[in-house]
Structures are given as C-alpha cells and as structure tokens.
N, C-alpha and C positions, 0 to 999 in steps of 0.2 A: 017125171021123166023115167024113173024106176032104177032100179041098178042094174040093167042089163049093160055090160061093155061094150057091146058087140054095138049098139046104137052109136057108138064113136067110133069105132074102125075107122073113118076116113078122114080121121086126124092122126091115121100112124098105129105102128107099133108104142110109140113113146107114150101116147095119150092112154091108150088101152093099161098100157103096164103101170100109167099114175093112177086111174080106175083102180085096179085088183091090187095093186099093190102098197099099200098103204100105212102108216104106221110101223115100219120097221126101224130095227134098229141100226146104228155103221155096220156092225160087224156082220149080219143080214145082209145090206144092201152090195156088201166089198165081195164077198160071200157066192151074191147071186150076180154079180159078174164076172167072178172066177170063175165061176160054172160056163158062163158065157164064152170066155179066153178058149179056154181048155174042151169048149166045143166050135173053136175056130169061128168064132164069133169078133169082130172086131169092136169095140167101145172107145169113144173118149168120155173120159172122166173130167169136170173143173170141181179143185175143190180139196183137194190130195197132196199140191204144190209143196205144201209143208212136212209132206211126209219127204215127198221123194219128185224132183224136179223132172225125171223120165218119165212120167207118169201121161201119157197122150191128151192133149187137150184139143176143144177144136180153135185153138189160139196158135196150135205148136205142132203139130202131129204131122203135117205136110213140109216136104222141100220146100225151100222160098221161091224154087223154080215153075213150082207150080202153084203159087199164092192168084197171080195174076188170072187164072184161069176160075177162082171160084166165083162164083152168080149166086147171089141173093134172088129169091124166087117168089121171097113173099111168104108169110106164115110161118117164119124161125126156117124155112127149108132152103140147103144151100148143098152146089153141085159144082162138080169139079173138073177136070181131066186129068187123062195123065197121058203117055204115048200107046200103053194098052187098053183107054176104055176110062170110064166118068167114075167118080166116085159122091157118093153124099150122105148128109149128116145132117143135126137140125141143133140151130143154136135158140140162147134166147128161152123166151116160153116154150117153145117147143121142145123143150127138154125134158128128162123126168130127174125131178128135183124132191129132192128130202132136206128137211131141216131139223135141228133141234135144238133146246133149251135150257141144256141140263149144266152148260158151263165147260161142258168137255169138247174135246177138238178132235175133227173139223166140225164144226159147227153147221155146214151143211155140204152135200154134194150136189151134181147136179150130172145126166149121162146122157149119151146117145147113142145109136148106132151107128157104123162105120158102114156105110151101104158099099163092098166093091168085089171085084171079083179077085183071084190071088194074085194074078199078076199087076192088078192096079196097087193092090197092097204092097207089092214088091217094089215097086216104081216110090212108092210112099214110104218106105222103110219100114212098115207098118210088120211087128212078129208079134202074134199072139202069144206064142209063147214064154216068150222075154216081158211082156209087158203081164202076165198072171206072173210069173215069178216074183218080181215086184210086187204085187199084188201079195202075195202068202207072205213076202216081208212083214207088211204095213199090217196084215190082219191081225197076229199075235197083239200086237200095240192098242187096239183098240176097247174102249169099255166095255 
C-alpha cells in the first residue's frame, strides 16, 4: 500500500494526521493542538480529565440542550445542530489517538476536530481561546 497519506484522505483529516503523525511525545502532541486553538481551530481532547475537568471532550463539550440533536452516522462520525448551523466531530476509532508506556500520565490521549462554523461554536460555548489557556497550563506538567 506504500506510505503515501494522501491514499486515505477519505477517511478524514483524523486518519491522515494518524498516518504522518506518529510516534510523538505528550508534550508534542498538547503542543500540536495549541497550535490548533490559537489558530481558531476547534478540538476535543479525551484523556486530560486529570489534569483539568474544563478540558472539552466529545462526552461534555456541548449544551445538554443540544445532546438530543447528535446522529451517529457510522464510521466513529457524529453530527449535530444548533439554532445557527450543524456541527461534527468523530468519536471512537475515528479519533487520533496516541498512547504510551512509560508509566507517566496521561497514559494516552485521544482528539478530534470540532467541525463548525463561529456561531455554531458560540451556541456551544465552544472558546478557543479559553480552552489553549488551559492547554499552556497542563503543558509545563508534562514529561
């Protein structure tokens, strides 16, 4: 099959970024989604809970007002609404997950991306900013 990523494109950004990205470390992977934040990028993280219980999951990230609204689609991909517009995210395998073995915590992460446009994120409570701040907390702390 070779290691070209671009052969999996149609399993997502999430799959592509398990392809290339491989092998990192926490402090790497917390790192490369602060980059993310702080380019208006939205993310849920599972995995973090321990650090810091604000940390967006796709367990928690949404109103409960709008729990009733998300659809499993098949394939870890899951879609949502809000009163401005759908948002979606990908649970499950469909995530990009790191783990490691070294004894240190968190012992694994797992992300996605927050597919929506600003006002859906508004609806959702959803601030990039607030949620990298958190994020530069937690980084010092790590191995």
């Amino acid at each position: 099959m070779g290691s070209n990523p671009t052969l999996f494109l149609f399993w997502g950004e999430c799959m592509t970024e398990q392809i290339i990205e491989v092998r990192k470390t926490r402090r790497e992977v917390l790192e490369h989604l602060l980059e993310k934040l702080e380019n208006g990028e939205a993310v849920l993280i599972v995995g973090l809970g321990e650090f810091d219980k604000r940390i967006p999951d796709i367990h928690n990230f949404y109103p409960k007002k709008y729990w009733e609204s998300i659809e499993h689609h098949g394939w870890g991909f899951f879609e949502g609404k809000t009163e401005h517009g759908t948002f979606s995210f990908d649970g499950g395998g469909a995530m990009v997950h790191y783990s490691w073995e070294d004894g240190e915590s968190p012992k694994w992460i797992s992300w996605s991306p927050l597919r929506a446009n600003r006002e859906v994120l508004k609806d959702l409570d959803y601030d990039c900013e607030k949620i990298a701040n958190i994020l530069k907390t937690i980084i010092p702390k790590l191995p």
